[in-house]
C-alpha positions in Angstrom: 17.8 -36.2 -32.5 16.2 -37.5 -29.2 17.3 -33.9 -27.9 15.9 -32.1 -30.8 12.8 -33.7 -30.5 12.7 -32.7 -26.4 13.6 -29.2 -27.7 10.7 -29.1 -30.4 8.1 -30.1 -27.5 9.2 -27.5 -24.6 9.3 -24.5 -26.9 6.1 -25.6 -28.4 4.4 -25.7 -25.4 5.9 -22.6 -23.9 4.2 -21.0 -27.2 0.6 -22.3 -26.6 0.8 -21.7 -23.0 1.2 -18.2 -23.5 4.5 -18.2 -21.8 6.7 -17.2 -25.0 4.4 -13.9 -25.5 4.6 -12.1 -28.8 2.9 -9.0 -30.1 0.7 -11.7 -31.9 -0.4 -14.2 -28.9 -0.3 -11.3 -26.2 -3.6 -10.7 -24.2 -2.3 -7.8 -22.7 -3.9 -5.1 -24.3 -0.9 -2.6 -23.1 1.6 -5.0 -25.0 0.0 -5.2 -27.9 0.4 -1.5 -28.3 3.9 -1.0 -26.3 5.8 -4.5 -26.9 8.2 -5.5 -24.3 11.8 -3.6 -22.8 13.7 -6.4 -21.5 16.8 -6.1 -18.3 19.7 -4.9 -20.9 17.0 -2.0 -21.7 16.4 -3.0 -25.4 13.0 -3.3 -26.5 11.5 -6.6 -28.2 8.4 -7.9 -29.7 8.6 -11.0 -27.7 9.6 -12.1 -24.1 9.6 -15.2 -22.2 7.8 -15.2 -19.2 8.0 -17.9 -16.6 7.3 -16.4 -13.9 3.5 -18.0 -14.4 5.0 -21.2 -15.2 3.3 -22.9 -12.4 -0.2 -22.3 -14.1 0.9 -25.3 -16.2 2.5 -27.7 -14.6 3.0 -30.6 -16.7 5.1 -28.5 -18.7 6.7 -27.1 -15.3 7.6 -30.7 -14.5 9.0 -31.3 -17.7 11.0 -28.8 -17.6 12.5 -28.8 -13.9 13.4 -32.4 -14.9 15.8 -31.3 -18.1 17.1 -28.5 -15.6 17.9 -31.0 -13.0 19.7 -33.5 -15.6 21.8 -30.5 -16.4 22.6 -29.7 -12.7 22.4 -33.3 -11.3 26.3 -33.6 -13.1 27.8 -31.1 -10.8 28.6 -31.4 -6.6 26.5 -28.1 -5.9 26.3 -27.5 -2.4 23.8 -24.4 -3.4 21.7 -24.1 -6.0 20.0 -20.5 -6.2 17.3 -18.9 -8.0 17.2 -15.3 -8.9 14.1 -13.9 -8.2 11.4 -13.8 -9.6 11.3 -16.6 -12.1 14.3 -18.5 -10.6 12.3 -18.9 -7.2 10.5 -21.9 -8.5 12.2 -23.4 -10.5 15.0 -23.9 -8.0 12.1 -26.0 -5.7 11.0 -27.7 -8.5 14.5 -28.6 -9.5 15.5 -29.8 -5.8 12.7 -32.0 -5.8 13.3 -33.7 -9.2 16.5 -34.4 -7.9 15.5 -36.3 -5.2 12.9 -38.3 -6.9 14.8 -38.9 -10.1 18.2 -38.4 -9.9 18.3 -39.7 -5.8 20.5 -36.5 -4.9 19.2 -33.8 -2.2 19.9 -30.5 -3.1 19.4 -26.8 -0.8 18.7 -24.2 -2.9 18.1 -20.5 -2.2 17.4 -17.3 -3.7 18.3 -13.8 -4.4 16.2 -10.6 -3.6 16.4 -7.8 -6.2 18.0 -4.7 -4.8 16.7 -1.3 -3.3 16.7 -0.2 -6.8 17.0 -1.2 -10.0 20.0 -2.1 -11.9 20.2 -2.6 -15.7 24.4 -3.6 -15.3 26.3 -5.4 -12.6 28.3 -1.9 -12.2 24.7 0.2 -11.8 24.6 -3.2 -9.2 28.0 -2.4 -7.6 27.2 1.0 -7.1 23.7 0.2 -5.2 25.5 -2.5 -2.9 28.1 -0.1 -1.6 25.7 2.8 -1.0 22.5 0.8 0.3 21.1 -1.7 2.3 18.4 -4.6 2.6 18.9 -5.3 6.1 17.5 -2.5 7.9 14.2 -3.4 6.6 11.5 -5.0 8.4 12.3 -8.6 9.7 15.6 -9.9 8.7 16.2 -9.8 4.9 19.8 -10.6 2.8 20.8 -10.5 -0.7 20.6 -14.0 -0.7 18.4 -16.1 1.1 20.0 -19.7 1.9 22.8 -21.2 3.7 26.4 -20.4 2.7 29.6 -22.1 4.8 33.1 -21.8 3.7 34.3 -23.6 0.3 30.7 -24.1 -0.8 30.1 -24.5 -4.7 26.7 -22.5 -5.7 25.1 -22.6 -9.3 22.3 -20.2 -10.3 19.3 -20.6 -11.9 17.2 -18.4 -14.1 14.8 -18.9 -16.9 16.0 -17.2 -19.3 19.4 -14.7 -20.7 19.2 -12.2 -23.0 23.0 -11.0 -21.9 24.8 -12.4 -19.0 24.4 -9.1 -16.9 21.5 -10.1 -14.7 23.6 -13.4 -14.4 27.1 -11.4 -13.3 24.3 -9.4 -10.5 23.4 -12.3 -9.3 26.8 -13.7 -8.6 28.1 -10.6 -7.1 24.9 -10.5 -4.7 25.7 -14.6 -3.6 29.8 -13.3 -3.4 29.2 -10.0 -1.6 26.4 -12.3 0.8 29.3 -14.6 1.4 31.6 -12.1 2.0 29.9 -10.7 4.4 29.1 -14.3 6.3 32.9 -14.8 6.4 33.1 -17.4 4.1 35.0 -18.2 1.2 32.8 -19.7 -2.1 32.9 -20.5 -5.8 30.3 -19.5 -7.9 31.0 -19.5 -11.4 28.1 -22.4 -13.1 24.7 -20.7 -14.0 21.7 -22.9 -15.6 18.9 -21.8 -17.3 16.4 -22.8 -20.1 16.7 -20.6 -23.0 19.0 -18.3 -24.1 18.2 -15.2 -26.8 22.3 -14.3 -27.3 24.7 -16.9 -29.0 27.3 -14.5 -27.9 26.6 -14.9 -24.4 28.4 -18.2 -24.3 31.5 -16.4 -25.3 30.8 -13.5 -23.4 30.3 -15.7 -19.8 34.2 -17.2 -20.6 35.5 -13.8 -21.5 34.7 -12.6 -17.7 37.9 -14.0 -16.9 39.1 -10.5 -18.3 36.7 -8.1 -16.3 38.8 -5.2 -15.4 36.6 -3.9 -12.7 38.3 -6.4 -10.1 34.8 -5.3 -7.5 33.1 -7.8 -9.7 35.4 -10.8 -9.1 36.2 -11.7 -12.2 35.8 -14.9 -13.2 35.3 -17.9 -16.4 31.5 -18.4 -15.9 30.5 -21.6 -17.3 26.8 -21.4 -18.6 24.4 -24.2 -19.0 20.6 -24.1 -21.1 18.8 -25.9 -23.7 17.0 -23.8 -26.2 19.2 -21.7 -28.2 16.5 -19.6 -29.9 18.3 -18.9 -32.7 18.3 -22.4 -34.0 15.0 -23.7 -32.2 12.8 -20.7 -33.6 12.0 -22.7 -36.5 9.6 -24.9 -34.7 8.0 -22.4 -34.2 7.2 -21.8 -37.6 4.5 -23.5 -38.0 2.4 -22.5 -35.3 3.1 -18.6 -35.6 1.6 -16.0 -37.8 3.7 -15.7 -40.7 4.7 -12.1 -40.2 5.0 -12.9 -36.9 7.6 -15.7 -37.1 9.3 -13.1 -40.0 9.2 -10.4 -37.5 10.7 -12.4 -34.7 13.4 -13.8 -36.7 14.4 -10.7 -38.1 14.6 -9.2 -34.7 17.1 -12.2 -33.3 19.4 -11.0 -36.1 19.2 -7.2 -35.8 18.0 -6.4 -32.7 19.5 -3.1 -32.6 17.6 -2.1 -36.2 14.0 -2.5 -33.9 15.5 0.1 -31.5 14.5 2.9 -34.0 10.7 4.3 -32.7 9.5 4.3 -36.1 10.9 0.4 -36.7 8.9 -0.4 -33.6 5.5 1.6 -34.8 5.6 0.4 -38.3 5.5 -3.7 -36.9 2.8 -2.8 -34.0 0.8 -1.1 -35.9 0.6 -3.7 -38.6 -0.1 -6.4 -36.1 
């Protein structure tokens, strides 16, 4: 109940802070009209953004302090954000640590690649034909110290699927590989996830055929499932918004269709 009750504050907030953005609360003029395409490619009428989370920082606080109890139970020798919306959380995170939990903790993060990869095997493909480092100054996949039988955790805000997650990991692997060193990265922690699948899908990795990808069990660690917590959201959302939203978390695929999408925006 206690949990519940933390649950029901976060994703409150994260409404009325404007960092849960809907076709409703949106001040983006463009998104009100367009809605949202998320990493996988799909398109949405909502999206978590906490890339601005510093803008409100008691809720920032709050929630590197429920990421850290999450990651304060593991011996992490690494804990590593992806960019963008990883990057702070990982320092905010470190420091709760320290002053809560009295544990120090280095942290890193990833850069994205030269271009853009919507699966880890579009991610594969770009790592073997390309390169960060012959960029200005000195640049890696992953910024932060590695050494041989190191245990490194990621940390994101949010996962629609697990394939941003899988990139990540074979950045941090390939980075180590190329350092020498040997590593084990398969724990990834994050705030809210959109997918119940993805639980499932994270163990089935094991089972990855593409061997490039280092297959692997990936153990995956959040708080809000939004399929269970949207309700308390009920009360504070339109109520063809919240109908809208809902529907979507069930049938995603049905709002694919261009004149699905059309029919919702233009009613909004």
């Amino acid at each position: 109940m206690e949990n519940e009750e933390l649950i029901k504050e976060i994703i409150t907030a994260l409404y009325e802070k404007g960092h849960i953005l809907t076709l409703w609360n949106t001040k983006d003029k463009q998104k009100q009209k367009e809605g949202w395409r998320l990493k996988n490619g799909q398109w949405s009428p909502w999206f978590l953004n906490l890339r601005t989370i510093g803008s409100s920082p008691r809720l920032f606080t709050k929630i590197c302090y429920v990421m850290a109890s999450m990651i304060a139970q593991y011996d992490l020798s690494l804990i590593v954000g992806i960019e963008m919306a990883g990057v702070p959380l990982v320092g905010g995170i470190s420091a709760t640590l320290h002053l809560a939990f009295n544990k120090m903790q280095a942290i890193g993060f990833t850069r994205p690649l030269p271009t853009k990869a919507r699966t880890p095997l579009e991610a594969l493909d770009i790592i073997k034909t390309s390169s960060i480092s012959n960029q200005y100054g000195q640049k890696n996949y992953l910024e932060g110290e590695l050494y041989d039988g190191a245990t490194v955790g990621i940390v994101d805000d949010m996962a629609t699927d697990i394939g941003s997650k899988i990139i990540a990991r074979l950045l941090i692997i390939e980075e180590a590989k190329k350092r020498g060193v040997t590593i084990k990265c398969n724990k990834v922690f994050y705030l809210l996830n959109r997918n119940k699948e993805n639980r499932q899908r994270a163990a089935d990795f094991v089972n990855e055929k593409e061997k490039a990808l280092y297959p692997a069990a990936i153990d995956l660690h959040y708080l809000i499932e939004f399929d269970d917590h949207i309700h308390f959201l009920k009360d504070i959302m339109k109520p063809e918004e919240y109908e809208v939203i809902s529907e979507y978390q069930k049938n995603a695929d049905k709002f694919q269709k261009e004149d699905v999408r059309q029919k919702i925006i233009n009613k909004r």
